[in-house]
N, C-alpha and C positions, 0 to 999 in steps of 0.2 A: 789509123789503126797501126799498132805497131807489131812488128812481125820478129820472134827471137829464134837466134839460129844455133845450131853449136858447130864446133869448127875444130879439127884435129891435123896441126904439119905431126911431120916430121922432128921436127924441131923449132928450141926456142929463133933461133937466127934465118932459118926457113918462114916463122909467121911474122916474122920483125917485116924479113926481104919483103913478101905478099903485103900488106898491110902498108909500107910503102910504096908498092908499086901502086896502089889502088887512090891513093891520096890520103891516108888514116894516118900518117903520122907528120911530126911536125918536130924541131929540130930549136932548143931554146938558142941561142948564139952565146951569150954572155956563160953557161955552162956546159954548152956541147950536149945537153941533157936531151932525150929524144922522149915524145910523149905518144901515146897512138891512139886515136881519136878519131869517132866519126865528123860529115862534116855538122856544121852548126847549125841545130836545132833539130836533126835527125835520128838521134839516139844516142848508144852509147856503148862500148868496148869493156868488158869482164876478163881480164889476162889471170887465168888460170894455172896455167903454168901445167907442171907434171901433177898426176894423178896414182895416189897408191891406191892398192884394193886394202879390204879391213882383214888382212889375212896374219896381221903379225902377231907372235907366239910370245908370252910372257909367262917367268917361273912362279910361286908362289910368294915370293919376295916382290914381282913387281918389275924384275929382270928382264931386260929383251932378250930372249933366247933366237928369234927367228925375225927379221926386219917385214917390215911389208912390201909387198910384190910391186914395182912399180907401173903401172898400165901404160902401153905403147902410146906413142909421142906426147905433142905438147900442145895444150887445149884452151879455146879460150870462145868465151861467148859476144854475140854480136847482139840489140836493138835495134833495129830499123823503123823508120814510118816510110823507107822508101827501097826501091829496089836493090836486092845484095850485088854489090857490083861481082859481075861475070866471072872474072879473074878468082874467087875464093867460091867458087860453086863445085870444083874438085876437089872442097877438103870439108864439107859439109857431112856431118854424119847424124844420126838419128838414134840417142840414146834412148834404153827403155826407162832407166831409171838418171836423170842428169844428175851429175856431180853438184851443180849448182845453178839458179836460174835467177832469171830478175822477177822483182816481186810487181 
């Protein structure tokens, strides 16, 4: 059974660090390219990124008058079929309505 978590740092370079300290990422050599992934056959990582609210103000024309509010840090969802390692259980949070979920 698999178990979906959602997860909020601080920032983008804060859940990069977490996510590698845990084993979740991996590092291509030939591009220097970094991937972050759980391990194999366990599930699977949703990088969210930043989050606006739907607050932003447009003229009659269509016009951004007022941008949308950005929502505090930077969020990304986790699949599991097995336990979330320890290390990312302090940035677990519990949305009423999530931004996004696996189907």
């Amino acid at each position: 059974m698999y178990t979906q978590y959602f997860l909020r740092f601080t920032s983008k370079e804060e859940a990069e660090q977490k996510l590698t300290e845990v084993g979740y990422s991996s590092t291509n050599p030939e591009t220097d390219e970094t991937y972050y992934h759980t391990p194999p056959h366990t599930g699977d990582i949703d990088i969210i990124g930043d989050i606006y609210s739907n607050d932003a103000v447009y003229d009659e024309e269509g016009n951004l008058v007022t941008p949308a509010t950005k929502l505090d840090g930077y969020h990304l969802n986790i699949i599991l079929n097995v336990e979330l390692p320890e290390a990312l259980n302090e940035y677990l949070v519990h949305p009423e309505l999530p931004y996004r979920v696996f189907a």
